[in-house]
N, C-alpha and C positions, 0 to 999 in steps of 0.2 A: 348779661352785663348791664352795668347802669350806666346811663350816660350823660353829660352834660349840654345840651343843644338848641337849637333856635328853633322853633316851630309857629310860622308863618299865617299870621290872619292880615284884615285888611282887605282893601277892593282891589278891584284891578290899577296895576300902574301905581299902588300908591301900598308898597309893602310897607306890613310895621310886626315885628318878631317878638314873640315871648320867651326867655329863657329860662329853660325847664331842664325837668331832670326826669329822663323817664327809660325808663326799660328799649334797650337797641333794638328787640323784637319788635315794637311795635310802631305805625304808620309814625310817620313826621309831624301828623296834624292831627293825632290817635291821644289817647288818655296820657295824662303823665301823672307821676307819683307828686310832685313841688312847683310848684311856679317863684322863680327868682328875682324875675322883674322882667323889665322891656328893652326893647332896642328899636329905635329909627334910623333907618340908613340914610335916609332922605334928611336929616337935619332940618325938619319941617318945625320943630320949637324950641323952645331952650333947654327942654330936659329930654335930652332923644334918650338921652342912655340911663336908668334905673336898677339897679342892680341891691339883691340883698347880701351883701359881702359877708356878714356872717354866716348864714346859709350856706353859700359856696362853698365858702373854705369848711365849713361841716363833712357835705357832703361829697368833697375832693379827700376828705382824710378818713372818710367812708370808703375810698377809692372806687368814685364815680370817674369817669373819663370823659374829660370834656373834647369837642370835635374844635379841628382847627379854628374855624370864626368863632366861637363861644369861645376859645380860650383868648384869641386876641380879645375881645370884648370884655372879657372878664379881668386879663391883666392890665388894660386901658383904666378901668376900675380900681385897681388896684389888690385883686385878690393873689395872694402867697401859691406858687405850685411846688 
């Protein structure tokens, strides 16, 4: 299954997430098929949140499944489920 998720770079203490679209098999921080854009949870600049909305909704009507924080994040953004 494909899925929609946050997969986690960044130092210690100071997380910042990719949202990616990558095969449920594989590790959290493992290859992905797309990268969609970023997330800052920390609110450390003005653009925490980047998201490629057409993308998403491509590959949600591809029926990728996105996990609960990716989908909050995504519909903050404003993508259609």
């Amino acid at each position: 299954m494909v899925k929609i998720r946050l997969s986690r770079f960044g130092s210690a203490h100071n997380p910042h997430y990719r949202i990616v679209v990558a095969d449920a098999r594989r590790p959290r921080d493992g290859g992905y098929i797309e990268n969609l854009g970023h997330y800052d949870p920390r609110k450390t600049s003005d653009n925490h949140v980047k998201i490629d909305v057409e993308r998403a909704t491509h590959w949600i009507a591809q029926g990728a499944q996105p996990t609960q924080t990716a989908k909050r994040v995504l519909k903050s953004q404003g993508v259609k489920f």
